[in-house]
ROBALUM-900131 format. One line per field, with one value per residue: residue number from 0; residue in one letter; y, x, z of N, C-alpha, C in turn. Coordinates in nm, 2 decimals. Layout:
REM residues N
n <- (NUM ...)
res <- (a ...)
nyy <- (Y ...)
nxx <- (X ...)
nzz <- (Z ...)
cayy <- (Y ...)
caxx <- (X ...)
cazz <- (Z ...)
cyy <- (Y ...)
cxx <- (X ...)
czz <- (Z ...)
END
This chain:
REM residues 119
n <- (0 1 2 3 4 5 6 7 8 9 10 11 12 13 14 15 16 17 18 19 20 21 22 23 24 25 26 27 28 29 30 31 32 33 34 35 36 37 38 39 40 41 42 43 44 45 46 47 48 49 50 51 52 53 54 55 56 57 58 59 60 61 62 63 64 65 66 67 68 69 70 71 72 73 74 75 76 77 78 79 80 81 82 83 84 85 86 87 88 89 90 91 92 93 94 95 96 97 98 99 100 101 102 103 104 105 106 107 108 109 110 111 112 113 114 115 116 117 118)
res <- (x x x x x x x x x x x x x x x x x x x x x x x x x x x x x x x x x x x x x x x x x x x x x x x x x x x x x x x x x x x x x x x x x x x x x x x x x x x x x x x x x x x x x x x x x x x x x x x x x x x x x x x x x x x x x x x x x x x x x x x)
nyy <- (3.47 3.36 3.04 2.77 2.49 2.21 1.89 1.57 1.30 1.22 1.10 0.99 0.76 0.77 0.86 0.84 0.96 1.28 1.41 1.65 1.87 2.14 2.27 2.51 2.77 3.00 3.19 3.19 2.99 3.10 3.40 3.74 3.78 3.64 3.42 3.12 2.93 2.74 2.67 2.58 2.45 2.39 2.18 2.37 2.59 2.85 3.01 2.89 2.94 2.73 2.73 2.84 2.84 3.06 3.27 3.21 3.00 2.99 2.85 2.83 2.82 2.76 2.79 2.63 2.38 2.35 2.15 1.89 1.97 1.99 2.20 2.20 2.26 2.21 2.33 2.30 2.18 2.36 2.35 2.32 2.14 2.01 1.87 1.73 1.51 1.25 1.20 1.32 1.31 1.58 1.68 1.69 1.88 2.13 2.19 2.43 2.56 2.89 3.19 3.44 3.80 4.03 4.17 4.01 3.98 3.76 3.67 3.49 3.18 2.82 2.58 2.44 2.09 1.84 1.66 1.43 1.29 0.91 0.76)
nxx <- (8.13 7.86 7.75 7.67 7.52 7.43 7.29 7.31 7.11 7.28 7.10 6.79 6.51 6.21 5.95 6.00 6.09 6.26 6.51 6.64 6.92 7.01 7.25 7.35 7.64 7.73 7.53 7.21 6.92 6.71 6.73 6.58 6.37 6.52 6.51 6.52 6.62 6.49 6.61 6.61 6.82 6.79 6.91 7.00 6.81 6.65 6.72 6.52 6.29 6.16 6.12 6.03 6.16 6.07 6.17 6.09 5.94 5.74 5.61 5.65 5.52 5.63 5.40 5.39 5.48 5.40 5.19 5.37 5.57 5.73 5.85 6.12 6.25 6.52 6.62 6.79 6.99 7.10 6.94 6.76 6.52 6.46 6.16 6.08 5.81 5.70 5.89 6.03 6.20 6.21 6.27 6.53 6.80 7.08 7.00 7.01 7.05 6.98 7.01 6.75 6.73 6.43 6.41 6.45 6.67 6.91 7.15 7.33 7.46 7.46 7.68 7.56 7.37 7.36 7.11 7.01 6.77 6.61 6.47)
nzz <- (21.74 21.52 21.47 21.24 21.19 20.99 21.04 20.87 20.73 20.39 20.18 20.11 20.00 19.80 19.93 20.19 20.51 20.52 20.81 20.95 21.12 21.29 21.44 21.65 21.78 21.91 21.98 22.13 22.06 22.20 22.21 22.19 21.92 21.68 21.41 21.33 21.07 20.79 20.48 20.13 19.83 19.55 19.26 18.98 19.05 19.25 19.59 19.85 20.06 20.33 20.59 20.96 21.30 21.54 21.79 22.02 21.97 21.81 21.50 21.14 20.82 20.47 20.27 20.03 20.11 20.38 20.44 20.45 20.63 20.95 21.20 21.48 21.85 22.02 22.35 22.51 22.38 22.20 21.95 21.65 21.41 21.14 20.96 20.69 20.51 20.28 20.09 19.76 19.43 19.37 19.58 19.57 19.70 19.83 20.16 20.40 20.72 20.89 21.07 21.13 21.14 21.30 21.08 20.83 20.80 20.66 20.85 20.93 20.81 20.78 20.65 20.46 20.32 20.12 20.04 19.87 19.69 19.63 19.34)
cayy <- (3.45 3.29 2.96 2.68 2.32 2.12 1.70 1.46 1.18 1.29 1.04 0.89 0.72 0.86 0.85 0.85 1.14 1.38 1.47 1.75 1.93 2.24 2.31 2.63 2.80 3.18 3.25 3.10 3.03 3.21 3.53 3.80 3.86 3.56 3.36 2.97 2.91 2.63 2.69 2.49 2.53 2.27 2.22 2.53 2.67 2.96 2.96 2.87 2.93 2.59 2.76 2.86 2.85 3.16 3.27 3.19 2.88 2.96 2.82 2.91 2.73 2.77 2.75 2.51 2.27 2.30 1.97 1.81 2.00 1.99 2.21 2.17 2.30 2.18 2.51 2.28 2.19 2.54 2.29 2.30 2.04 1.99 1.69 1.66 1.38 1.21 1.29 1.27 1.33 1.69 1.76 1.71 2.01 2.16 2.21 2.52 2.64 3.01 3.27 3.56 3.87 4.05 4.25 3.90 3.98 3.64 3.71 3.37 3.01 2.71 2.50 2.35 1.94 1.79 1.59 1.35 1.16 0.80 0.71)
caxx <- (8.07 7.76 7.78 7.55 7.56 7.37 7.36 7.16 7.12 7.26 7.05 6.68 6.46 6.13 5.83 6.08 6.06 6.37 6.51 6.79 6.95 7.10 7.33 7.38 7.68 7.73 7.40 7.13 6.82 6.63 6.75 6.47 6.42 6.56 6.44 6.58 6.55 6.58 6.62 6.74 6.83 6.73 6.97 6.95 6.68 6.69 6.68 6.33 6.24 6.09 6.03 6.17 6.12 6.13 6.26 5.96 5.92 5.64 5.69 5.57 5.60 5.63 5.26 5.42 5.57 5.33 5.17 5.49 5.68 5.75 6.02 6.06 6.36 6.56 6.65 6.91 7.12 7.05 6.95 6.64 6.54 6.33 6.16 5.99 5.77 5.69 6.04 6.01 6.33 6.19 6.28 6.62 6.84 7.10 6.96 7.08 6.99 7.00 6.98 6.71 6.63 6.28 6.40 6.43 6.85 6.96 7.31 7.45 7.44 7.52 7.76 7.49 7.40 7.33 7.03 6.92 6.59 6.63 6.34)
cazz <- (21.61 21.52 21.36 21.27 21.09 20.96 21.01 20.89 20.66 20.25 20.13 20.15 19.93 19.79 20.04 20.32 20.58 20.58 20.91 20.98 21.27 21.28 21.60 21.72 21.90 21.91 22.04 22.22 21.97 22.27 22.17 22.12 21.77 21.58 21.36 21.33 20.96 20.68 20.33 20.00 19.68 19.43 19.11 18.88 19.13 19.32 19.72 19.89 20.20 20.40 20.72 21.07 21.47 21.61 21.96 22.11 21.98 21.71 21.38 21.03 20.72 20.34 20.24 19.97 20.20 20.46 20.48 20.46 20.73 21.13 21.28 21.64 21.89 22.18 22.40 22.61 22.30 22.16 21.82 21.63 21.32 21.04 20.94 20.57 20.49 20.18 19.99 19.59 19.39 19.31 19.69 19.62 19.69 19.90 20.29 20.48 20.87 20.89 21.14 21.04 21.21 21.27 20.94 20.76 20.71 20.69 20.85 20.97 20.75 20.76 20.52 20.36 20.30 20.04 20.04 19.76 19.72 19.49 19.32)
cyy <- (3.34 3.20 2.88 2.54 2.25 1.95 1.60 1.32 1.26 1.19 0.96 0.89 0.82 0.78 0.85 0.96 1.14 1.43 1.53 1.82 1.99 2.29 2.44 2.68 2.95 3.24 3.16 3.08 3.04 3.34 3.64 3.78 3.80 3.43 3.20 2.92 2.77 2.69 2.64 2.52 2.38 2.29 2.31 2.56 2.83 2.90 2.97 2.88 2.79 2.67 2.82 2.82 2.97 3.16 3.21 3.05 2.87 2.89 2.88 2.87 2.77 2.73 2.60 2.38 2.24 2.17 1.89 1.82 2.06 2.03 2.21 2.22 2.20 2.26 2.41 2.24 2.24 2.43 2.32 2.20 2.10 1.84 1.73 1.53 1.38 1.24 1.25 1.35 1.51 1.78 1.77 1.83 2.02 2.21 2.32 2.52 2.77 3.09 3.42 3.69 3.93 4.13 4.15 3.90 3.86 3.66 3.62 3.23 2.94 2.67 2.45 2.18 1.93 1.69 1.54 1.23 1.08 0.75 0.56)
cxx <- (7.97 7.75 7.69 7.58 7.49 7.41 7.24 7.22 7.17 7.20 6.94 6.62 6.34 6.01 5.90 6.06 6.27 6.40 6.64 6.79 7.01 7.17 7.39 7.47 7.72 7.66 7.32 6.99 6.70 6.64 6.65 6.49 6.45 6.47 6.49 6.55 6.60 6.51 6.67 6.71 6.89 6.81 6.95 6.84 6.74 6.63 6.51 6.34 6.20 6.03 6.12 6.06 6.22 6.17 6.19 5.90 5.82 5.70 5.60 5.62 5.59 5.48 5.26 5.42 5.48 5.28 5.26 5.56 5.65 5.89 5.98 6.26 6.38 6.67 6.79 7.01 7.11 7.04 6.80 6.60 6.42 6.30 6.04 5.95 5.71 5.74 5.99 6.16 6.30 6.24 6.48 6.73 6.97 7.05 6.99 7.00 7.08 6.97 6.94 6.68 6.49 6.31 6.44 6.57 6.87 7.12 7.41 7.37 7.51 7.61 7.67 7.49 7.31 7.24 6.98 6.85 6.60 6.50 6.32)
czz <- (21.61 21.40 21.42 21.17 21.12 20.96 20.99 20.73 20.46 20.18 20.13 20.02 19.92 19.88 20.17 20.38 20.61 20.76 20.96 21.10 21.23 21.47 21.57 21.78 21.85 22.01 22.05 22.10 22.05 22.26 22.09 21.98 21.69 21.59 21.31 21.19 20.86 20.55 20.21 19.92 19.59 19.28 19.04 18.94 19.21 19.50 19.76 19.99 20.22 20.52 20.86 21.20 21.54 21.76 22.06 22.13 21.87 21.62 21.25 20.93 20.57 20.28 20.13 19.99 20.36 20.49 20.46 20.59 20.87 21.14 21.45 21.70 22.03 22.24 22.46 22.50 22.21 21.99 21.76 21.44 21.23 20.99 20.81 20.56 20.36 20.12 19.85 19.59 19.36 19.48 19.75 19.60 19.80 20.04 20.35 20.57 20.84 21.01 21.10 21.17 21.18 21.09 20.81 20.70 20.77 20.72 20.90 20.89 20.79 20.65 20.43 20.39 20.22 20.04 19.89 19.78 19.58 19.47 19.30)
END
């Protein structure tokens, strides 16, 4: 079974840079075809994409969120992160890592973490 979890800090200030880890065990996040993803969901919002790192290593980000956001992997502890910068309280939300395939079925999450940004 393919599980993932998220760790990082649940609390930074605003202009601070966010930085999360999602660890991997099931599968390798070399695995043709998958997609390494983060995604949150902001009080009464609906989910948002941020971005992923595919198998390959590319990445691809939320046109939104772009100039804020760096994901980046490390293949030997099958982990891969995200790192926002310049936090405002409007970034604060639940966090998830996801595993997507090429047909964009998100079919394994994380628990979630709760990140809030103090102004």
């Amino acid at each position: 079974q393919v599980q993932l979890q998220e760790s990082g800090p649940g609390l930074v200030k605003s202009s601070q840079t966010l930085s999360l880890t999602c660890s991997v065990s099931g599968d390798s996040i070399t695995t043709d075809s998958t997609y390494w993803t983060w995604i949150r969901q902001a009080p009464g919002r609906g989910l948002e994409w941020i971005g992923h790192v595919s198998y390959s290593g590319a990445t691809d980000y939320s046109s939104a969120l772009q100039s804020r956001t760096s994901m980046s992997r490390d293949t030997f502890k099958n982990q891969f992160t995200l790192v926002l910068s310049s936090m405002t309280p409007e970034d604060t939300a639940v966090y998830y890592c996801a595993r997507a395939d090429s047909l964009w079925r998100f079919e394994f999450w994380g628990q979630g973490t709760q990140v809030t940004v103090s102004s």
